[in-house]
C-alpha positions in Angstrom: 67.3 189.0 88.9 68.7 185.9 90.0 71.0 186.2 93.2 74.8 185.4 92.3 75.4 183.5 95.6 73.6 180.6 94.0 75.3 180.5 91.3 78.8 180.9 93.3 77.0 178.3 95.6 76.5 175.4 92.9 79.8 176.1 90.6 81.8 175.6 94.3 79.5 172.6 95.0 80.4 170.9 91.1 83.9 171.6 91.5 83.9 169.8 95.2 82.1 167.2 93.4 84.9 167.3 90.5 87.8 166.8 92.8 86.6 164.4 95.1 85.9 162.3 91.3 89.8 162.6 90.4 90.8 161.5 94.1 88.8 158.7 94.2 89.8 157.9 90.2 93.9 158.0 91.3 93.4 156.3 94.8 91.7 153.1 92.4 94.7 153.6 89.8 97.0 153.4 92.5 98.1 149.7 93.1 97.6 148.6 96.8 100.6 146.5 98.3 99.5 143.8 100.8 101.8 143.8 103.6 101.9 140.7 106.4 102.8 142.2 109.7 103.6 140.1 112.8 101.3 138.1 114.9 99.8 139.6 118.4 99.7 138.1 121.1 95.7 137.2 120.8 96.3 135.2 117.5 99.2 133.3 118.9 97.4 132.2 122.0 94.7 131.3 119.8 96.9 129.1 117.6 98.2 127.7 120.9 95.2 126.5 122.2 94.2 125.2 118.4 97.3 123.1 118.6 96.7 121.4 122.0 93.4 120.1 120.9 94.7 118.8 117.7 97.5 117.0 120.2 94.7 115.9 122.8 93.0 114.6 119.4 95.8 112.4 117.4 96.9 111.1 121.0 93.5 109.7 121.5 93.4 108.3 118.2 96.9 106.5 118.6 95.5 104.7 122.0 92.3 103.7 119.9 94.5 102.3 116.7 96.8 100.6 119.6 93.6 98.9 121.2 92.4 97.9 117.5 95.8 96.5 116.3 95.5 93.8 119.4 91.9 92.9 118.5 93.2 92.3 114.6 96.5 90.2 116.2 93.9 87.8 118.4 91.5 87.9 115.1 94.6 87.1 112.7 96.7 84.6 115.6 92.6 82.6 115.5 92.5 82.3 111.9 96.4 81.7 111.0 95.4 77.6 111.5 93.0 77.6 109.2 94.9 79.1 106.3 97.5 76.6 107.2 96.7 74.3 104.1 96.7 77.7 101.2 100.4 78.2 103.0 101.2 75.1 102.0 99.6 75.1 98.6 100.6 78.2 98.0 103.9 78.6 99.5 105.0 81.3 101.4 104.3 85.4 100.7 106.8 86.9 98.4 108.2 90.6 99.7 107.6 93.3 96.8 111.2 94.2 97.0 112.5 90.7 96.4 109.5 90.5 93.5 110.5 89.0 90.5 107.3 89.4 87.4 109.3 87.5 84.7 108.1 84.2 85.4 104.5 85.2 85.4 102.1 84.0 83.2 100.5 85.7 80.2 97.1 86.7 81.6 97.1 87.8 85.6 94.8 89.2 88.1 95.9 90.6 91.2 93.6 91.2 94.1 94.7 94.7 95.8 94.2 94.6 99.8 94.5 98.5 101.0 92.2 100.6 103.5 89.2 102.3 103.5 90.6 105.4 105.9 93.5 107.2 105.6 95.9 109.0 108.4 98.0 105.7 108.1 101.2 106.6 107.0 102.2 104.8 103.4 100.4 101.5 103.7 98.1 102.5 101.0 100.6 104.2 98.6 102.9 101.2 99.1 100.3 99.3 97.4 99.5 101.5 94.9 103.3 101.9 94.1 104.2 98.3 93.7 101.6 98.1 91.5 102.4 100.4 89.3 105.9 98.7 89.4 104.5 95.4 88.7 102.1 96.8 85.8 105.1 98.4 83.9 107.0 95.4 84.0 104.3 93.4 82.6 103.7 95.7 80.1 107.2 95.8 79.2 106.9 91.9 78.5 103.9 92.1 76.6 101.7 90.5 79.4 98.4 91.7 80.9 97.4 93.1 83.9 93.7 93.2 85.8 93.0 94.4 89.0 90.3 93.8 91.7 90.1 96.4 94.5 89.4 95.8 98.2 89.1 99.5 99.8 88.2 102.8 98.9 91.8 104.1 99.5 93.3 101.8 97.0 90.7 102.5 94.5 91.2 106.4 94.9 95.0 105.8 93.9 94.5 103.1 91.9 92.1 104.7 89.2 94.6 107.3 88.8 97.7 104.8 88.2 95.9 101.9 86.7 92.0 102.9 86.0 91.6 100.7 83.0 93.0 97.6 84.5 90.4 97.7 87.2 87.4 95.6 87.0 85.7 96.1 90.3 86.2 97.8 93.7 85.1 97.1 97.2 84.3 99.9 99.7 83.4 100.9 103.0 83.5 97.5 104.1 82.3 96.7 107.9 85.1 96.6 110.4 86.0 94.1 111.7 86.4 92.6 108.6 83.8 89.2 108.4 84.2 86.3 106.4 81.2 86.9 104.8 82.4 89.7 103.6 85.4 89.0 102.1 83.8 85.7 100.8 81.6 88.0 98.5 85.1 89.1 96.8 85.9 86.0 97.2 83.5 84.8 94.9 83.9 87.3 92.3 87.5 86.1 92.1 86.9 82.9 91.8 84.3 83.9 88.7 87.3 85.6 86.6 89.8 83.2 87.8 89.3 80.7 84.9 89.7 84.0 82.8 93.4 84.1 84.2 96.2 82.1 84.1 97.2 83.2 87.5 95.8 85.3 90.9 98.0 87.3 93.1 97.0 89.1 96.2 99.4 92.2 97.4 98.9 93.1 100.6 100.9 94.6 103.9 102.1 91.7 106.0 102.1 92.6 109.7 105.8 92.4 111.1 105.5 94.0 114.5 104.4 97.3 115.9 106.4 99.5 114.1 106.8 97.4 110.7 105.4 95.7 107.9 106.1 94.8 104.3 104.2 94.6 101.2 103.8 91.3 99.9 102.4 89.4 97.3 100.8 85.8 97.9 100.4 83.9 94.7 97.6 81.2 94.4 98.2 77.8 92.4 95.8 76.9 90.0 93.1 73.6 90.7 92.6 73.2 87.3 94.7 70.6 85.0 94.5 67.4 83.4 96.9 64.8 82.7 100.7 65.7 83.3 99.2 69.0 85.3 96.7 67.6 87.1 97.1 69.0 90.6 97.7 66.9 94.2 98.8 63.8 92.2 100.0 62.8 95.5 96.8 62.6 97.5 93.9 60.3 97.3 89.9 61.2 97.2 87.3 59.9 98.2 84.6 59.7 96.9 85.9 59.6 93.9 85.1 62.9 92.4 88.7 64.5 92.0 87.0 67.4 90.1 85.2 68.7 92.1 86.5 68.1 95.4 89.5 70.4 93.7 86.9 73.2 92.2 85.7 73.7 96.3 88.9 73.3 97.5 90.0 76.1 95.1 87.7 78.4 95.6 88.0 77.9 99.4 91.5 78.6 99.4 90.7 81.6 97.8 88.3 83.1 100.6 90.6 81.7 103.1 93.7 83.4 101.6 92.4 86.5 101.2 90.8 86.8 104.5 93.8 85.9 106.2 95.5 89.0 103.6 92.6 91.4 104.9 93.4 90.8 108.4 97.1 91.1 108.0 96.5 94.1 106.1 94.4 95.6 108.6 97.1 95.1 111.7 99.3 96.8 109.5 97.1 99.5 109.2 96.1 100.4 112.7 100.0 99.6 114.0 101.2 102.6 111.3 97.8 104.6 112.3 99.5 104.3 115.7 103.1 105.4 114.9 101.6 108.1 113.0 98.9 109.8 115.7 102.6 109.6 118.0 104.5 111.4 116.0 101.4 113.6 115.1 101.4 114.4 118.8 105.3 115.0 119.0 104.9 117.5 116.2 102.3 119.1 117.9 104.0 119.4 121.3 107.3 120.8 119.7 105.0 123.1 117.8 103.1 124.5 121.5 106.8 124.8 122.5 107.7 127.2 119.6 104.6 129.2 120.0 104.8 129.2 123.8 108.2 131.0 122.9 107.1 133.4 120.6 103.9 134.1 122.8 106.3 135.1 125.9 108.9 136.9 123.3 105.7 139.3 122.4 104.6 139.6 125.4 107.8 140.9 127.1 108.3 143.2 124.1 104.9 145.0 124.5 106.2 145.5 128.2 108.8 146.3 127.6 107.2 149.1 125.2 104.6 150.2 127.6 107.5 150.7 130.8 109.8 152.9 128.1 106.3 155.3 127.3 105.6 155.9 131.3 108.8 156.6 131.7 109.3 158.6 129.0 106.1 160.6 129.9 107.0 160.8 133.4 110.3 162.4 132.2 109.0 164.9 130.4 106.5 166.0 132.9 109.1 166.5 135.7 111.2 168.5 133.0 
């Protein structure tokens, strides 16, 4: 005869079992509400001290972008004679905001001077946004559009505004920027130029420390015979007009845009600068408000652990 404790034993056990189940079923039915309590004092230090390093870090990078900008002003003050002729080829820079597209030709290509980093406030999206501007109203008069690229930044907002218009991008460039260099894009210009009945270059014209302004440099045409023959005025020698004009063209072209890279890189490192400062202002004002709220918690727990002794040292003198 089997012993009935067993029996009582296992039917107790598979009940346990069975209850334990249906708690564990209605606890996972039941929806859990996440709740945010307050910071401690632990995490705010710790954001504290995560803030004064990203302060210590933007103000190093404003005195490096400061010590750049006056390398590009010597580099750009040494060059500025030599693009003396395109300027007076060419005429001065026109600002964006005094643009006027109407009197543009049917066929254009525009030569986009931005960046290659960011953390420069909007002297990329300036350029990205004029273009657009310039694109629609083209469009709107049935004229086209094509766009070389120098930077990655430009190209990453570029593709996004104007993708099909763009035949070529330049990147991660060497810094300084070299007349080599830029003669490369120079070149490539100059090979769709013919294509085109005009070039443009849009860059950001250095003002002073704390300003610049998008511009756009338009570059006469070389080419022409008879009644538009260009330089009527001046005399060659030897006398091979042609191509004297074809090199001078295409040198006005390198020179140009160098002289637009440069300006566009002072522009850059002076509104890197203004941005790492007032980086580093917002940073300080934020260690302020967490100092605050570090010292508020602090005196409240404090405050909370004086009330408990006294409390318990009340109630064991009553």
């Amino acid at each position: 005869r089997a012993p009935r404790t067993d029996t009582r034993m296992a039917t107790a056990g598979a009940a346990r079992y069975s209850a334990m189940a249906m708690r564990t079923a209605t606890a996972s039915a039941i929806p859990r509400v996440a709740t945010r309590g307050f910071a401690t004092e632990k995490q705010i230090a710790m954001r504290i001290v995560s803030t004064n390093n990203l302060k210590k870090i933007t103000s190093s990078m404003k005195m490096v972008s400061s010590a750049k900008m006056q390398a590009d002003l010597k580099r750009l003050e040494a060059v500025a004679p030599f693009n003396e002729f395109a300027k007076t080829l060419c005429g001065p820079a026109t600002p964006c905001d005094d643009l006027d597209v109407s009197d543009w030709p049917k066929k254009n290509l525009i030569v986009a001077v931005s960046s290659d980093k960011g953390l420069c406030g909007g002297v990329n999206s300036f350029i990205s946004r004029n273009i657009k501007k310039i694109k629609s109203s083209l469009e709107s008069d049935g004229k086209e559009l094509s766009v070389i690229v120098w930077g990655e930044k430009g190209r990453s907002q570029l593709r996004r505004v104007c993708g099909d218009n763009i035949l070529s991008a330049n990147t991660d460039a060497a810094y300084p920027a070299s007349f080599a260099s830029v003669g490369c894009v120079a070149s490539e210009v100059a090979e769709y130029a013919p294509e085109y009945d005009g070039v443009h270059i849009i860059f950001n014209k250095f003002e002073s420390a704390i300003a610049y302004t998008t511009s756009v440099q338009s570059l006469i045409s070389l080419n022409g015979e008879g009644d538009a023959e260009p330089m009527m005025s001046y005399e060659f020698e030897p006398d091979t007009k042609s191509e004297i004009l074809q090199d001078l063209g295409e040198f006005m072209i390198a020179s140009q845009l160098y002289y637009s890279v440069l300006e566009g890189a002072a522009s850059e490192q002076s509104s890197r600068t203004q941005a790492m400062e007032n980086a580093s202002k917002n940073a300080g004002e934020l260690v302020e408000a967490l100092t605050l709220q570090y010292n508020k918690a602090r005196q409240s727990r404090i405050t909370t652990e004086l009330i408990e002794i006294i409390s318990g040292a009340s109630a064991l003198e009553e």
